[in-house]
N, C-alpha and C positions, 0 to 999 in steps of 0.2 A: 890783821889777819895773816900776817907773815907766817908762812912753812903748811898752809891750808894744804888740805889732802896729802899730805907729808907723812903722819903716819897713821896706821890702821890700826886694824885690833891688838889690846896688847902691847902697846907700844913699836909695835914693828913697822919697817917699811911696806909699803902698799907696793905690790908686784917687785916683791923681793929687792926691791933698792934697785929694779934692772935699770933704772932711765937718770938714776944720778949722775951726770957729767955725758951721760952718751951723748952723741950725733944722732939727730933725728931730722928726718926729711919730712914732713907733711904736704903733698898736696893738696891743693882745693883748701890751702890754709884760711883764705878769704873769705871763704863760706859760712853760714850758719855752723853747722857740724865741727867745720875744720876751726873755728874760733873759739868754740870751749874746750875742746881738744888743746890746742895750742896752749889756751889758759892754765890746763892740767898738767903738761907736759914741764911748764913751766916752773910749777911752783914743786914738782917731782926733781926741779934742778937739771933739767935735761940743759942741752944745749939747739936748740932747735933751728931748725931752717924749713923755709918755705916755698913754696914757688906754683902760682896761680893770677888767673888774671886778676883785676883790681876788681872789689868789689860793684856787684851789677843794683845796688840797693841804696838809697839814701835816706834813712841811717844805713847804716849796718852796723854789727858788733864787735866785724872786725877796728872797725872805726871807733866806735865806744871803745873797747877797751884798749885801745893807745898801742895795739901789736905789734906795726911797724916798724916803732921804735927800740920793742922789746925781745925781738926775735931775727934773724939774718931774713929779710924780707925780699924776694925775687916776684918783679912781673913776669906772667910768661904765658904761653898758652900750651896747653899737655898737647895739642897735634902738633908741634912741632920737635919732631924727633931731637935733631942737629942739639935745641939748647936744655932737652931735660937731660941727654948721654953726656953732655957737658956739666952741668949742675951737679948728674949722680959723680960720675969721674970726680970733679972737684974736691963733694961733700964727704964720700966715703962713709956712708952713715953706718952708724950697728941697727938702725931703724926707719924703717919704712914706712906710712899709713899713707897709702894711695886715697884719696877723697874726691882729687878733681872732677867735676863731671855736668852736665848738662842734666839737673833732678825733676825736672818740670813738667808732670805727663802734659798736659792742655798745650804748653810749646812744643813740645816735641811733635806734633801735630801740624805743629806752623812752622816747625823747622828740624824736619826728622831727618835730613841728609848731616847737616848739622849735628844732631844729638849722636848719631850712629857714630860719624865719624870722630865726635868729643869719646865717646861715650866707650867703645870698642877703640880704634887706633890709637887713643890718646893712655890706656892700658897697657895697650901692646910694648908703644914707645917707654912705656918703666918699664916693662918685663925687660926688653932688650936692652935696655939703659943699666938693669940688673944683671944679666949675662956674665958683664966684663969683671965686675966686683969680683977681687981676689981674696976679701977679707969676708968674717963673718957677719952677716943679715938677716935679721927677720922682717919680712916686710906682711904687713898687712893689706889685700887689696879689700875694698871697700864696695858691694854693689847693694842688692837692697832683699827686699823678699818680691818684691813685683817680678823679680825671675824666673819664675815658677810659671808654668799653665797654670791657669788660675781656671779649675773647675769648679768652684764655689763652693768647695766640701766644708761641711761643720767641723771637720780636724786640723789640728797641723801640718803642713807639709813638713816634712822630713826632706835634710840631702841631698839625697837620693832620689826623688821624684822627678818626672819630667821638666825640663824648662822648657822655659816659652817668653809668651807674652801677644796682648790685642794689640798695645799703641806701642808708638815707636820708640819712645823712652824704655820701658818695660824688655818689647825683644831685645834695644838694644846690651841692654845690662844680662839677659841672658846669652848674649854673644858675647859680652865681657867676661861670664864665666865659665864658656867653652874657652876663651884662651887662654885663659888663666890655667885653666886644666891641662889644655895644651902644652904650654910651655913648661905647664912642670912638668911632666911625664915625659916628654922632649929634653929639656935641658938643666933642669932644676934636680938631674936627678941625685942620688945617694954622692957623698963627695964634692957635690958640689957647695962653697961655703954660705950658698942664700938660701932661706929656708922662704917659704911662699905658704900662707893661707889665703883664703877669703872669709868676708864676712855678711851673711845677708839680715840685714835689720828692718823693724819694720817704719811708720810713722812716725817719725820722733816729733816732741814739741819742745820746748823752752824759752827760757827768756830770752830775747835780742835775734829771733826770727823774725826778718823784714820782705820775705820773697813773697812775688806776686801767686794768685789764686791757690793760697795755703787757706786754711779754713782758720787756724789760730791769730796768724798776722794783721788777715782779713777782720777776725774778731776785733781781735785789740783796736787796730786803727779805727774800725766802726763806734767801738762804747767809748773811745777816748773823745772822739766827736760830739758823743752823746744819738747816734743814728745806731737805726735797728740793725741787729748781723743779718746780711743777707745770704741763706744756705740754698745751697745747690744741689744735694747731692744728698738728702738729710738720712736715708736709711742704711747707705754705705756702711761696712762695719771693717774696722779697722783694729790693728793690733797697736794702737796707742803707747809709746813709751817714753821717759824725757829724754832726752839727750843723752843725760849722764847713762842712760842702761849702754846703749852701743858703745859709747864712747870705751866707758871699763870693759865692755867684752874687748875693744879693740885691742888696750891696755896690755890686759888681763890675756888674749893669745898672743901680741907681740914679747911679753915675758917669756910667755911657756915655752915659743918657738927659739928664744934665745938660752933659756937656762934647762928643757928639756932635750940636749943633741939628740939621743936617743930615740925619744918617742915621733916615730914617722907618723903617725894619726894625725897629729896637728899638722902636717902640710895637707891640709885638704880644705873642704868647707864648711862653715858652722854658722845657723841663725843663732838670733841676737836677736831674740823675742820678748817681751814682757809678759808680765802672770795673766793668767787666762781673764780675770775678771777683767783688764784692761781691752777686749776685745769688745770694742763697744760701737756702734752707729753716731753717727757725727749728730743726731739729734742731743745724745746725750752728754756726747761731748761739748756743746753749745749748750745742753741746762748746767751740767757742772760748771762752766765756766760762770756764767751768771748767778751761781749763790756764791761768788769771789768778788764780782764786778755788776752789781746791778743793772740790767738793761733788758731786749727784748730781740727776739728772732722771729724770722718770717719766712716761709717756704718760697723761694727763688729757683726751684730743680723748673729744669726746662727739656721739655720731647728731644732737642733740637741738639742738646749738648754732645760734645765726643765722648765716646765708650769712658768708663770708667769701671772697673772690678766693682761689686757690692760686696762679696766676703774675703775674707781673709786672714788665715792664722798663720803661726808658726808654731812648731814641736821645737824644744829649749833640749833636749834631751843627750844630744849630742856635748853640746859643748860644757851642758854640765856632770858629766860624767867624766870628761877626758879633762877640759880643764879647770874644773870646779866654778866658775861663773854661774852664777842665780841673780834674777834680777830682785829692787831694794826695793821699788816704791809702785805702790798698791798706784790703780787710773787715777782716784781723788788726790791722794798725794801728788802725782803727779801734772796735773792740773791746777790745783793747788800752788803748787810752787811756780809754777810756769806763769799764772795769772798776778803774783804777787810782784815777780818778776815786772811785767809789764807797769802794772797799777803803781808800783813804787816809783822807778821810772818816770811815771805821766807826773808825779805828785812831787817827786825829790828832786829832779834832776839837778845835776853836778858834775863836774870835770873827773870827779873816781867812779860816779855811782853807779853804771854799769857793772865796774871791775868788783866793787864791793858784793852789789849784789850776786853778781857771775859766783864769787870765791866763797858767797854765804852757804848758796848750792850746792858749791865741790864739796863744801866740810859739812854741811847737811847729810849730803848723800854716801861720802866714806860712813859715818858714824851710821846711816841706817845697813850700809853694806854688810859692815859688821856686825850687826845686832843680827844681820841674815846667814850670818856665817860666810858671808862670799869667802872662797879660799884666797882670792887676791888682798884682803886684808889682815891677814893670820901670818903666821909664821911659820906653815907651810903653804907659802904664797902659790905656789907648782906645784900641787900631790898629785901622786903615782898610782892612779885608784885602780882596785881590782877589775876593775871592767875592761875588757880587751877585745869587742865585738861592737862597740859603741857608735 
């Protein structure tokens, strides 16, 4: 599978060849998120560096897939200021994707001084870490769509909506996106050679998710056992996407902000939502799962539990008009692959078979991008579309 997600439609490079040879910095490399991320960056030919604490999971897929050894790997923790201004100093990246972060609403709850301070300071410390950079940067920061007041409307939020949030996780990531804002309108400005977006994504799934009170992890470990999935929460409806959607939006705005100088729209913010039919309640996302993985579920929701959102969408419309991103794979697909993921895994394992499977995904999901038309697989990787009010 050598050169996987290498090229896109057409024969062309996938985000215009931006990350062949670049310096890219990944935080929260460790993570779920940040290790398929990593995975892509890789075989894109970047040159990658990392720096996050060691995996909080056993397994994990930073561990499966052998990263380590494959990437310039840094332990570290984002609140400390002193060794991330040190690391960026060092790296000097053309690329950014901020990931580190405490993602756990239910702890955050058990440890919300914690989450605020990962969650908000440990941003702040890359923005300021970015400041000194005298060469060109796009960095990507990374927070979620839980940043949003979350009024339960049957639409998308857009942008531009109020943030917020109930639990400490939640506000804290809408504090991460006032500094964000902050600092660019502060220091980020015109001239300055670091260009700065965000990204708010919704629930992603995928294979080699090991974190506690996730409802897909929770699955897997449960039917691997051959026990029934216990759900909590079962009417919640979520904006379901796999991995690979945020990831390529990530991609796909750290290109535009590097090969677009011009267009200022892209320093701001953009969700990183899946297709509407993907908005679904976790009931259904636990019966899709089980016409993958045979087994049974059982209502486990308790009076007693901490708040949790019940709805939740996102408006795509931004980020596909400015930098042409649409997402590839329909909920089933997306479940689908996630669940195949696992099930192989439970069935194959092997010293590659993570990575195998990880890279079956990446090249899965270019080839449906493409069929989608995403502009990040075309060769015009960055269009200039007529829309200017976006």
């Amino acid at each position: 599978m050598e050169g996987v997600g290498v090229r896109g439609g057409g024969g062309s490079a996938p985000f215009g060849g931006a990350f062949a040879g670049a310096r890219v910095l990944v935080t929260g490399h460790t993570g779920f998120k940040g290790s398929w991320l990593c995975e892509w960056l890789l075989a894109l030919g970047a040159d990658v560096t990392g720096y996050a604490l060691e995996p909080d999971t056993t397994p994990s897929l930073f561990a499966q897939l052998g990263l380590a050894d494959r990437l310039r790997h840094h332990v570290g923790d984002i609140r400390d200021a002193g060794a991330v201004g040190k690391l960026v100093d060092a790296t000097r990246p053309r690329f950014v994707f901020h990931l580190a972060a405490q993602p756990i609403v239910r702890r955050s709850y058990r440890e919300a001084h914690y989450t605020w301070e990962t969650n908000v300071m440990g941003t702040i410390n890359v923005l300021e870490a970015l400041r000194r950079l005298e060469e060109p940067c796009a960095a990507v920061m990374v927070t979620t769509d839980k940043c949003y007041e979350n009024r339960e409307w049957l639409f998308g939020y857009r942008e531009n909506d109020p943030l917020g949030g109930h639990d400490p996780y939640s506000s804290s990531k809408a504090g991460a996106e006032l500094a964000i804002a902050s600092w660019r309108s502060s220091f980020f400005t015109e001239g300055h050679p670091v260009r700065i977006a965000s990204a708010r994504a919704g629930n992603v799934i995928g294979g080699g998710d090991w974190a506690e009170d996730r409802i897909v992890p929770d699955s897997m470990r449960a039917l691997s056992r051959g026990e029934p999935i216990h759900v909590r929460n079962p009417s919640a409806t979520r904006p379901w996407q796999h991995v690979l959607e945020p990831d390529s939006g990530y991609l796909a705005l750290a290109a535009a902000l590097a090969l677009r100088p011009e267009d200022r729209r892209l320093d701001s913010a953009f969700n990183i939502g899946p297709g509407h039919d993907a908005n679904q309640p976790v009931r259904n996302l636990v019966a899709e799962t089980l016409r993958h993985w045979p087994g049974e579920w059982i209502d486990h929701s308790s009076a007693t539990a901490p708040h949790e959102a019940s709805l939740l969408q996102l408006d795509n419309g931004k980020i596909e008009a400015i930098v042409g991103w649409r997402p590839a794979w329909t909920f089933r697909e997306a479940v689908g692959r996630t669940v195949a993921w696992y099930r192989d895994m439970h069935e194959h394992r092997g010293a590659s078979a993570a990575r195998d499977y990880t890279l079956r995904d990446i090249s899965a999901y270019v080839e449906a991008a493409a069929g989608a038309e995403a502009a990040w697989t075309g060769p015009d990787t960055c269009p200039l579309p007529s829309v200017t009010n976006a």
